[in-house]
C-alpha positions as CSV (number, residue, x, y, z in Angstrom):
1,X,142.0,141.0,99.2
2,X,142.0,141.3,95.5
3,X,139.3,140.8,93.0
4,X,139.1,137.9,90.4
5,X,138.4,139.7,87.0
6,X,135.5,138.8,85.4
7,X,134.9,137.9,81.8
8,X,131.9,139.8,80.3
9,X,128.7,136.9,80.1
10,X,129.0,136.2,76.9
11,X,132.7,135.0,77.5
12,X,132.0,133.2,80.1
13,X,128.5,131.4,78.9
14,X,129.0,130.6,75.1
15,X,132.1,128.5,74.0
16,X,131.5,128.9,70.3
17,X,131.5,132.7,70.5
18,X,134.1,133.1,72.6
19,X,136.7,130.9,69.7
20,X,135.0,133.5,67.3
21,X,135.7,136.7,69.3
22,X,139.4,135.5,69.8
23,X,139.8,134.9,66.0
24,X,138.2,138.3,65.8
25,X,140.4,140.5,67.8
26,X,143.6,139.1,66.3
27,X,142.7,139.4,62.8
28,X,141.4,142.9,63.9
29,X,144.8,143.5,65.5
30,X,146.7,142.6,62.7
31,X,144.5,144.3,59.6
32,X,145.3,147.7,62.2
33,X,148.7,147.0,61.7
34,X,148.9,146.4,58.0
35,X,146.9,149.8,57.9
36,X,150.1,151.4,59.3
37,X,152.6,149.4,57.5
38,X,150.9,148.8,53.8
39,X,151.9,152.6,52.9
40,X,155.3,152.2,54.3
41,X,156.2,149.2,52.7
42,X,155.2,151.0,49.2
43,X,157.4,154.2,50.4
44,X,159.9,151.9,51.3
45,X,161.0,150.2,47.6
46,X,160.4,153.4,46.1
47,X,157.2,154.1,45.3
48,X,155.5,157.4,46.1
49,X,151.9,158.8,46.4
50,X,150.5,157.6,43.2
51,X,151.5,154.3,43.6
52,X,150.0,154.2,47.8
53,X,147.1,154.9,46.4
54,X,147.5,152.1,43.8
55,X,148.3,149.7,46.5
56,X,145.2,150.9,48.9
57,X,142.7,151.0,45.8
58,X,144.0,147.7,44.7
59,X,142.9,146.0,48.3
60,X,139.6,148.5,48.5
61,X,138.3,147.7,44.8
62,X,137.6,143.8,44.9
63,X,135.5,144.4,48.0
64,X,133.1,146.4,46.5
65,X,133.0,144.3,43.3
66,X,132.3,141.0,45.5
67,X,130.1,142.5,48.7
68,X,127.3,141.6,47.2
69,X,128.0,138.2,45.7
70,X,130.0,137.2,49.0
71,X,126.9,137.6,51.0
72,X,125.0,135.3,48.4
73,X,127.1,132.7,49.0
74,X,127.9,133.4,53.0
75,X,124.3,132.3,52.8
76,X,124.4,129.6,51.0
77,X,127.7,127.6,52.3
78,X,129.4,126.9,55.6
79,X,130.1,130.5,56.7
80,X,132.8,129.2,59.5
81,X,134.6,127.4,56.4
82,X,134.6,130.9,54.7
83,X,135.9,132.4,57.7
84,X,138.8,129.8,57.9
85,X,139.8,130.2,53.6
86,X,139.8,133.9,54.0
87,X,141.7,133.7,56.6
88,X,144.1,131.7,54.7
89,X,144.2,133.5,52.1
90,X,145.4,136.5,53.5
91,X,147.7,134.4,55.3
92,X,149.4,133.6,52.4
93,X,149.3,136.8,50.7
94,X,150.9,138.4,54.1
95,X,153.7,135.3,54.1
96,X,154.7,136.2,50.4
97,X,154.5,140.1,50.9
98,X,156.6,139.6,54.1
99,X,159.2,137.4,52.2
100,X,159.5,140.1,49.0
101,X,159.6,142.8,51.2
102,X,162.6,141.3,53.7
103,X,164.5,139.6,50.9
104,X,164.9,143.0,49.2
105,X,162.6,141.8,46.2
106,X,159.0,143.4,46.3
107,X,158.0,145.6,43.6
108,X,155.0,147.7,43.5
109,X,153.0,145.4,40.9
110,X,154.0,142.6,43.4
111,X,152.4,144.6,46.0
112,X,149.1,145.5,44.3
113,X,148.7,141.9,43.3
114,X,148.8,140.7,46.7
115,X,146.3,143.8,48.2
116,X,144.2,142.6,45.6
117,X,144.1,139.1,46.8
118,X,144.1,139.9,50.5
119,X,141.1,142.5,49.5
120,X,139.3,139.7,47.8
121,X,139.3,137.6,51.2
122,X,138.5,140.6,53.3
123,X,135.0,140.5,51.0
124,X,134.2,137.4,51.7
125,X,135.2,136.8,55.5
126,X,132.8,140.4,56.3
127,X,129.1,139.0,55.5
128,X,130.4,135.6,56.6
129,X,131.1,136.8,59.8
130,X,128.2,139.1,60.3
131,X,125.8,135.9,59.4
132,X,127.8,133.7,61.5
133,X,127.9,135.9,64.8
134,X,124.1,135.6,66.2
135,X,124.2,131.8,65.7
136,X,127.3,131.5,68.1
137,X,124.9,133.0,71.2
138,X,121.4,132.8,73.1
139,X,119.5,135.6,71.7
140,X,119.5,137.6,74.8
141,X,123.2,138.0,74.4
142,X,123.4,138.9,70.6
143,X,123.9,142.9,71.4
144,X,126.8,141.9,74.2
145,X,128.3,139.8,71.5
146,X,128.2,143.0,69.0
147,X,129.5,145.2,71.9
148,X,132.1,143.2,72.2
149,X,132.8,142.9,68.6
150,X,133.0,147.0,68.2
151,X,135.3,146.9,71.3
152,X,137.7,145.1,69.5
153,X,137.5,147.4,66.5
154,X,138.3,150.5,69.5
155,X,141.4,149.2,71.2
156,X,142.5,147.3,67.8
157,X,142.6,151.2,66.0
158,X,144.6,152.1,69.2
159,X,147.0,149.1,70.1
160,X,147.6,148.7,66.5
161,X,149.5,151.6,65.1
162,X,151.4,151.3,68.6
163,X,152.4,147.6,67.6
164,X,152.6,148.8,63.9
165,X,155.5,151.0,64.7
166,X,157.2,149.0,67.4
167,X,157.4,146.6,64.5
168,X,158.7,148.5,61.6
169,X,161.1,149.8,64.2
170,X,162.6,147.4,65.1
171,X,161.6,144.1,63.6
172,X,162.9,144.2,60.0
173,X,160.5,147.3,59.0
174,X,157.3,147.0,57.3
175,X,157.8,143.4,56.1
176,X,158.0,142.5,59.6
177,X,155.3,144.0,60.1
178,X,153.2,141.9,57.4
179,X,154.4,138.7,58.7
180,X,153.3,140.0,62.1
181,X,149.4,140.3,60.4
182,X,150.4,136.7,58.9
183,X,151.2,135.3,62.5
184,X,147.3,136.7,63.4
185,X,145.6,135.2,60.8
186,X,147.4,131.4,61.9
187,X,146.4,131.6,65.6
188,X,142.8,132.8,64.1
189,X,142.4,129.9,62.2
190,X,143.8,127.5,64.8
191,X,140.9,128.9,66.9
192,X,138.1,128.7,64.2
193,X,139.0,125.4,63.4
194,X,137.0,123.6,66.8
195,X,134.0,125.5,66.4
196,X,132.0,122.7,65.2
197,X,128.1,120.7,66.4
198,X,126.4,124.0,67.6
199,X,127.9,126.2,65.2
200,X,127.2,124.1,62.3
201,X,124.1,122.6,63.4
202,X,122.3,125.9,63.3
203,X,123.6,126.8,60.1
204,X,122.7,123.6,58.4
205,X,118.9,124.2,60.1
206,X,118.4,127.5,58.7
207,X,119.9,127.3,55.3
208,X,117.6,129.2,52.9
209,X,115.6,126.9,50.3
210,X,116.2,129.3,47.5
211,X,120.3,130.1,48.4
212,X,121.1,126.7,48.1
213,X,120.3,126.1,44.8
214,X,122.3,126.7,41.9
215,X,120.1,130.1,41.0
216,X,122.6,132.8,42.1
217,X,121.0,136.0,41.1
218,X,117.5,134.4,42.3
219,X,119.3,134.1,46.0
220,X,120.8,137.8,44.9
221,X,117.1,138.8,44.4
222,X,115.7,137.3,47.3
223,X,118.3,139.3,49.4
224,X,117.4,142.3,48.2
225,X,113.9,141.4,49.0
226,X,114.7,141.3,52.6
227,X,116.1,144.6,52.7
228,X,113.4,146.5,50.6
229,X,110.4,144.9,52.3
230,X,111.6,146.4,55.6
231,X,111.8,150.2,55.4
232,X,113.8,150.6,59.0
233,X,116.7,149.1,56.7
234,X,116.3,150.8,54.1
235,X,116.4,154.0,56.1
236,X,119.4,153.1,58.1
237,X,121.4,152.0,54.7
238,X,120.3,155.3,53.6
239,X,121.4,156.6,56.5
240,X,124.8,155.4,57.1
241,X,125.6,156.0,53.0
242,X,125.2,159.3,53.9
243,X,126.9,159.3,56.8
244,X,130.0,157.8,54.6
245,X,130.2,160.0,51.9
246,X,129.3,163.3,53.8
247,X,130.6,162.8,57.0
248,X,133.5,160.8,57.2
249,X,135.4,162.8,54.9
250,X,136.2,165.4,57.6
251,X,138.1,163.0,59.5
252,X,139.7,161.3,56.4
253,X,140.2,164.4,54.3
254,X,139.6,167.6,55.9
255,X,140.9,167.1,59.3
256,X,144.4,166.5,59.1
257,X,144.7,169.4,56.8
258,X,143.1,172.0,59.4
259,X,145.0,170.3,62.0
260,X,148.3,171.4,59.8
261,X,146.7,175.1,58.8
262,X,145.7,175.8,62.6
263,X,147.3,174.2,65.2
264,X,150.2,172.2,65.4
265,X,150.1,169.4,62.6
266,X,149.9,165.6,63.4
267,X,150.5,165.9,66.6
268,X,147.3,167.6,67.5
269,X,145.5,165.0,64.9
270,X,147.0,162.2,67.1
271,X,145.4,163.6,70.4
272,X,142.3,164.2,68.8
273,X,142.0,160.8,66.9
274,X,143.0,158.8,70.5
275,X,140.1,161.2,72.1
276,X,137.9,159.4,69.7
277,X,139.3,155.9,70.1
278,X,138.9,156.5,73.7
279,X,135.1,157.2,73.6
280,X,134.4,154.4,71.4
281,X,135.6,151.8,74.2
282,X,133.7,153.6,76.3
283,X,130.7,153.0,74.4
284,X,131.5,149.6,73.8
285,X,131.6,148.9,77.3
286,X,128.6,150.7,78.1
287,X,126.3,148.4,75.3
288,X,127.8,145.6,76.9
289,X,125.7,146.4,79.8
290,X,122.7,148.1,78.8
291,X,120.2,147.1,76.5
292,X,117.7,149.9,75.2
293,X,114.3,148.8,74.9
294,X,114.3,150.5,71.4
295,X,117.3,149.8,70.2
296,X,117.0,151.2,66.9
297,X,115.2,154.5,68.1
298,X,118.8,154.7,70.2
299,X,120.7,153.9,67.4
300,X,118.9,156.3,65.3
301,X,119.8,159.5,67.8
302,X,123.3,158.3,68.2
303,X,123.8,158.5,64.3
304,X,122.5,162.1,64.1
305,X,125.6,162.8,67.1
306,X,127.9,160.8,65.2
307,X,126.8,163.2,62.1
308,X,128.0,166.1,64.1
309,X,131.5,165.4,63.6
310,X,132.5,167.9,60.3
311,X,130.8,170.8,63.1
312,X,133.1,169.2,65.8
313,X,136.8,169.2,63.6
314,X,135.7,172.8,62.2
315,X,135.1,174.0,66.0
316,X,138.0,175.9,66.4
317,X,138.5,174.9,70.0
318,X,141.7,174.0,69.5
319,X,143.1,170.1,70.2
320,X,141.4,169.5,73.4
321,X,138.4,171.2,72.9
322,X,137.8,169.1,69.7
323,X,139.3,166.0,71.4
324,X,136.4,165.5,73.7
325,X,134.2,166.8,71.4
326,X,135.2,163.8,69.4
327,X,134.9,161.3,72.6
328,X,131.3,162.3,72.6
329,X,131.3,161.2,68.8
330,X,133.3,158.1,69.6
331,X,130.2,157.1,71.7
332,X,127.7,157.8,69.6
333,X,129.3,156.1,66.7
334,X,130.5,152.9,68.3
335,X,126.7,153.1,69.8
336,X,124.9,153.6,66.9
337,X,126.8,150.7,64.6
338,X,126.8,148.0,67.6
339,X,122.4,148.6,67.8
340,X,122.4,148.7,64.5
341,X,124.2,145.2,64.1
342,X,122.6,143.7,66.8
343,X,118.6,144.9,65.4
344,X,119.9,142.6,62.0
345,X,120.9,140.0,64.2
346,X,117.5,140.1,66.0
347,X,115.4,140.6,63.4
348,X,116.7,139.1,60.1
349,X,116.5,135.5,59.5
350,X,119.6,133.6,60.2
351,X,119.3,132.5,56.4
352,X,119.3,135.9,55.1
353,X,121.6,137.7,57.2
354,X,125.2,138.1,55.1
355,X,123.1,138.9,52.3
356,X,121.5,141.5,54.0
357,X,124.9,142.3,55.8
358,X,126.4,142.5,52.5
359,X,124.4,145.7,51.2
360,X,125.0,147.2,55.0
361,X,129.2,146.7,54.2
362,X,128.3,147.7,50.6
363,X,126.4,151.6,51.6
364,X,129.4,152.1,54.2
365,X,132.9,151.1,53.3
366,X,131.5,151.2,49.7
367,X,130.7,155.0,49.7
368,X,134.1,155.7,51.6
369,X,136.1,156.6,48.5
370,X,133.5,158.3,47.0
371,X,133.1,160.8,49.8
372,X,136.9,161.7,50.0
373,X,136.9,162.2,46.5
374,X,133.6,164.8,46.7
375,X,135.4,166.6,50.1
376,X,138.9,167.1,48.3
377,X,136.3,168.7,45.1
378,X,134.5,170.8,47.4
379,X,137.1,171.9,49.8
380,X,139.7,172.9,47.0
381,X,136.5,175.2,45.6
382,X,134.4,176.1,48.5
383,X,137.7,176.2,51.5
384,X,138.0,173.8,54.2
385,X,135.6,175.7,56.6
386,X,132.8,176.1,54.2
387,X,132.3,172.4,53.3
388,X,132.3,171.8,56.9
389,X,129.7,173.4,57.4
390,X,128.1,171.9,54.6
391,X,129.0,169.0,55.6
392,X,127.3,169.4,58.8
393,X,124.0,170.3,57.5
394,X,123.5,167.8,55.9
395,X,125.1,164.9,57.9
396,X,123.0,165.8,60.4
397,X,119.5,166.3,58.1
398,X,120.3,162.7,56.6
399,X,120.3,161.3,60.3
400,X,117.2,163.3,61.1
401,X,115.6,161.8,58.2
402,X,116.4,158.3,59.7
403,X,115.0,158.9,63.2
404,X,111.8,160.5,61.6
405,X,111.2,156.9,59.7
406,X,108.3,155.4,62.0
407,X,109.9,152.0,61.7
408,X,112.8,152.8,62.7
409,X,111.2,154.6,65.8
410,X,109.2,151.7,66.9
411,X,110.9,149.1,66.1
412,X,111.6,146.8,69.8
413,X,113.7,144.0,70.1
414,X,113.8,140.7,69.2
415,X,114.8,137.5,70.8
416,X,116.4,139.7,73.7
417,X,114.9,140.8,76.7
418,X,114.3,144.9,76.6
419,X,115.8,147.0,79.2
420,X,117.7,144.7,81.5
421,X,121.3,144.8,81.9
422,X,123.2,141.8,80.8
């Protein structure tokens, strides 16, 4: 007799998150897709490097300009009605970069214009939906809900370029594509759209006194308070900076060159990239069921495996060898991000929370260009295998230095049960 498959709890027990984690994997779904097709649809009207990079900078720049302020005011409005107009937004912007690219019109400024708009939205939707999440759920069921979350990020970095290219294949090329990432954003909104009493309710309850008056940089300030009077988050926004700009790098910059030099070019980078993809489910699926006790002190030794990855692409163990290396690293990152989200959620105040969120987004995706640009410097003076090693040394001494932070050590948790599977 066959089994009935089960939803994970939190499915199953709260209604408002489960309209918020279907939103969540299509738009993840989709933005994985335009990550594949965004470059192509520059390549195809006859633009080259130069102006893919113009096009990628142009959606990366106005996040980091509005992290900060969109956490501000995550905090002091309706986060679900932020969730809804970004969503719209990049509706739009998909719809019209769809149409220009289909009817033979898109030019590259028409491009950057529209990545700059869609990049905008991104911003704001981020600390929204970080501030939004842990009022959605019983406490007990917050880290579930981030497992969850992460696991969508996992299969959406694998599913997507599959769908990506399926699409540009054979359904008008990368304009098809967009107005696939279009299609996502409208069945996300339909979805958002009910989430109403509970949702609202709690937000309305724990609205911060000071963010919802009309003194932005005194909310600004006050957020900034929260982080600096709680040196576990300081640490790990020291942490995962340097995690960014050191580490990172080797699988951005570094890798696909060795990959090219040693063995046998992308597809070697592909095995090795789905190896990682594949571990990160798996860690997603194992925080959906257990719940360290300490789970920042987890968190903490998962970042300083996750920092091993410049030792693991510089192995020389050839694709397989480095590919479950880098399933060990999918673990530990997926791991270390999801405890780290869910020790926010349990500790920060529900009125403070996309403010803090917004510095978290800010030292990570933030510090992302920065660090390519530093590896390409180094690598092009030092070789590929030296800054690895670099690289290594001290990825894994800034992850050291978070675990040694006696906060961070024995911090428990809060609102949720330690220790028991859920």
């Amino acid at each position: 007799m066959s089994r009935r498959i089960q939803l994970p709890a939190v499915l199953r027990d709260e209604p408002q998150y489960r309209l918020l984690f279907g939103s969540q994997v299509l738009s993840v779904l989709g933005d994985r897709v335009t990550m594949v097709a965004l470059p192509f649809a520059v390549l195809a009207i006859g633009g080259g490097v130069a102006e893919v990079a113009l096009v990628s900078a142009a959606q990366f720049l106005p996040f980091v300009v509005l992290a900060l302020p969109a956490g501000v005011w995550a905090d002091r409005w309706d986060r679900k009605r932020i969730l809804v107009a970004s969503d719209a937004v990049r509706l739009v912007s998909q719809v019209v970069a769809a149409s220009l690219l289909l009817t033979d019109t898109a030019h590259v400024a028409h491009l950057v214009v529209l990545a700059a708009a869609y990049g905008a939205a991104d911003a704001f939707f981020a600390p929204a939906f970080s501030g939004l999440l842990p009022t959605t759920v019983r406490p007990t069921n917050i880290q579930p809900a981030n497992a969850l979350r992460g696991l969508s990020y996992s299969v959406g970095s694998i599913v997507g370029p599959v769908v990506a290219g399926v699409l540009i294949a054979f359904a008008g090329g990368p304009g098809g594509a967009l107005l696939f990432d279009a299609a996502t954003f409208a069945v996300s909104i339909v979805l958002l759209l009910p989430m109403r009493a509970v949702v609202v309710d709690v937000i309305v309850s724990a609205e911060d006194p000071v963010a919802t008056t009309d003194h932005f940089w005194t909310s600004l300030r006050e957020g900034w308070g929260e982080v600096r009077s709680r040196s576990w988050v300081l640490a790990f926004l020291g942490g995962f900076a340097a995690y960014h700009v050191i580490v990172l790098p080797a699988i951005f910059v570094i890798g696909p060159v060795l990959m090219e030099q040693e063995l046998d070019g992308a597809r070697s980078w592909a095995l090795i990239t789905a190896l990682f993809g594949t571990g990160c489910v798996l860690g997603d699926l194992l925080f959906l069921r257990w719940r360290p006790a300490y789970a920042l002190r987890v968190a903490a030794v998962l970042l300083v495996g996750a920092s091993c990855q410049a030792a693991f692409i510089g192995s020389g163990l050839g694709a397989w060898g480095i590919g479950g290396l880098e399933l060990l690293a999918g673990v530990c990152v997926t791991g270390a991000f999801t405890l780290w989200e869910t020790s926010l959620g349990e500790h920060i105040p529900a009125a403070a929370l996309s403010r803090v969120s917004s510095y978290d987004y800010l030292t990570s995706a933030g510090m992302i260009p920065l660090g390519n640009v530093l590896a390409g410097v180094v690598s092009a003076a030092f070789g590929l295998q030296a800054t690895l090693v670099g690289m290594t040394v001290l990825g894994v001494a800034a992850a050291l230095c978070v675990v040694a932070v006696p906060a961070v050590w024995g911090l428990g948790r809060g609102g949720a049960a330690p220790g028991i599977p859920g």
